[in-house]
C-alpha positions in Angstrom: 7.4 -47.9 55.0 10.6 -49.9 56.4 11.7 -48.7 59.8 13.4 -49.6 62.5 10.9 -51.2 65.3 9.2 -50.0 68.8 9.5 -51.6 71.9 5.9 -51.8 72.0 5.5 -53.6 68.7 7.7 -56.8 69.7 4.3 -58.6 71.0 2.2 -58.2 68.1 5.6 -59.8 66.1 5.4 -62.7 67.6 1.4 -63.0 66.0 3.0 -62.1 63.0 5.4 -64.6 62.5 2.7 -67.4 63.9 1.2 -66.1 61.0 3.9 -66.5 58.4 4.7 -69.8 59.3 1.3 -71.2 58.2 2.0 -71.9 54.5 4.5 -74.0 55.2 1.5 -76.5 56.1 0.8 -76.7 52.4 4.2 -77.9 51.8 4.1 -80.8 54.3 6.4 -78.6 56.9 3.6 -78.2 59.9 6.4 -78.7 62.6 8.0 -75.5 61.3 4.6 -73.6 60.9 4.0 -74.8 64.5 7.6 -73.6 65.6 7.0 -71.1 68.8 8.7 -67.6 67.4 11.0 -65.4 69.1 10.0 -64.5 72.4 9.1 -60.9 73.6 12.4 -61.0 76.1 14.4 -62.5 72.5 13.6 -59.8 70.5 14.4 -57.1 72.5 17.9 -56.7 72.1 17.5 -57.1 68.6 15.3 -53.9 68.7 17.1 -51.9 71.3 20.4 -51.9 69.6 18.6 -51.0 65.9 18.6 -54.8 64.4 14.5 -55.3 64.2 13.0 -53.6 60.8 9.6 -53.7 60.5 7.7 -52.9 57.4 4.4 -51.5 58.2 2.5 -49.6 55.2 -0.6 -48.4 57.6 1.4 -48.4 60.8 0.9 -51.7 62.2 3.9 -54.1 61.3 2.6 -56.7 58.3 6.7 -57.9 58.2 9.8 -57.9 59.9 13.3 -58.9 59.7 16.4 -58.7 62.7 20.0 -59.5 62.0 23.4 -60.7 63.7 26.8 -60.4 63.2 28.1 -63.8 62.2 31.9 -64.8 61.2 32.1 -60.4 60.8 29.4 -60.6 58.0 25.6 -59.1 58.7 23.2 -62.3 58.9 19.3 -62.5 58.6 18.8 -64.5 61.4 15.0 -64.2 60.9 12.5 -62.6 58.1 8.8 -62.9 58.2 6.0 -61.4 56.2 2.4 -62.3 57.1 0.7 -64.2 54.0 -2.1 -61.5 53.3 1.0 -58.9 52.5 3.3 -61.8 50.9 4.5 -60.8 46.8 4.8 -57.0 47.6 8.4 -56.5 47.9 8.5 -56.3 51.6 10.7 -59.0 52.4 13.3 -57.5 49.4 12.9 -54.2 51.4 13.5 -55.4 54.5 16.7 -57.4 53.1 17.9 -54.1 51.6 17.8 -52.2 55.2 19.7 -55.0 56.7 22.1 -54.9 53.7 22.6 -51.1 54.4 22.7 -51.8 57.8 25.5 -53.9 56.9 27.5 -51.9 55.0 27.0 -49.2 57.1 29.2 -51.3 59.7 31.7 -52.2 57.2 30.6 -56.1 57.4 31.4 -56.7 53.4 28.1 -59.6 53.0 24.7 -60.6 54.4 24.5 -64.2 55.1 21.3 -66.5 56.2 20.2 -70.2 56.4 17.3 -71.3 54.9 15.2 -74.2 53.3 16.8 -75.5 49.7 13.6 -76.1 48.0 11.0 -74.2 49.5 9.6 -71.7 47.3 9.4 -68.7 49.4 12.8 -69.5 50.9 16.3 -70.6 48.9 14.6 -69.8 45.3 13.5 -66.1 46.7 17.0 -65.0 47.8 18.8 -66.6 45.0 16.4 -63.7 42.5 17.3 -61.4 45.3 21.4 -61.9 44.8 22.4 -64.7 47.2 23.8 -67.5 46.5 24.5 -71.1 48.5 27.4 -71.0 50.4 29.5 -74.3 50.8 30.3 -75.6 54.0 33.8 -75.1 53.1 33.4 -71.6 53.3 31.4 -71.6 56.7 32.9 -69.6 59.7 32.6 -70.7 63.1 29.5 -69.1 64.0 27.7 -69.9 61.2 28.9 -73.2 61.4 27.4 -73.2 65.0 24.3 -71.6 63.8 23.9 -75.3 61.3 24.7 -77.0 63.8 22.0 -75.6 66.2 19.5 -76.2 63.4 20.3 -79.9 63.0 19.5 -80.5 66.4 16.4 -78.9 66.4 15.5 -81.3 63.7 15.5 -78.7 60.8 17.9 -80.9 59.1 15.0 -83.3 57.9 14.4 -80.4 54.8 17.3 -79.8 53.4 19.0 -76.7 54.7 21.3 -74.7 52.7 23.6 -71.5 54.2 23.5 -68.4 51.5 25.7 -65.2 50.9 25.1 -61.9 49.5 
């Protein structure tokens, strides 16, 4: 069911993520559910070099993750599951095959930023083994990663940096 992506499924994850985004209207966050996705032309590199899973139970992707190399660790730089799939374990699957995908390159943790206190987001990954990683204990590029988020305004939630 997890697998790596096509080329010819990066359009239809861009739809997918739109969709994603839209519960965090219920939770007062519309400029993130509004936040344009990856383009086509961003997530081909991802895909081309094996970093874009997809989980897609009848074929067609309902959730997808890619991942970076950041400060020599694997990072989750984005994870999306559209709503109508959401509480099925495909985001924990998809966080497993980057974790292998991890290991598999000798990077020794998966890191990723997210939202403190929305459900979905902090609260999930710590029941899935992360845990909030100080800014102490921030390497460069994921120091630069924080600091890109801040300027886009994602500050006004508070943010926190995990570690697995």
């Amino acid at each position: 069911m997890i697998r790596l992506a096509h080329a010819r499924e990066l359009a239809a994850l861009r739809e997918l993520e739109r969709a994603a985004g839209t519960p965090f209207r219920e939770v007062g966050m519309a400029e993130i559910a509004d936040d344009e996705p990856f383009s086509v032309a961003e997530l081909r590199p991802y895909q081309a070099d094996g970093r874009c899973w997809v989980a897609a139970p009848a074929g067609t992707p309902v959730a997808y993750l890619v991942a970076d190399v950041v400060d020599g660790n694997g990072h989750v730089e984005q994870v999306s599951v559209r709503p109508s799939h959401a509480r099925r374990g495909l985001g924990r699957r998809l966080i497993d095959a980057a974790a292998a995908w991890a290991a598999s390159r000798g990077l020794p943790a998966l890191t990723l930023t997210t939202f403190r206190d929305v459900p979905w987001n902090a609260p999930y990954y710590a029941r899935l083994g992360f845990r909030v990683l100080p800014a102490a204990a921030w390497g460069p590029e994921l120091r630069a990663i924080r600091e890109h988020e801040a300027a886009r305004g994602l500050d006004r939630w508070p943010r926190v940096a995990m570690i697995r």
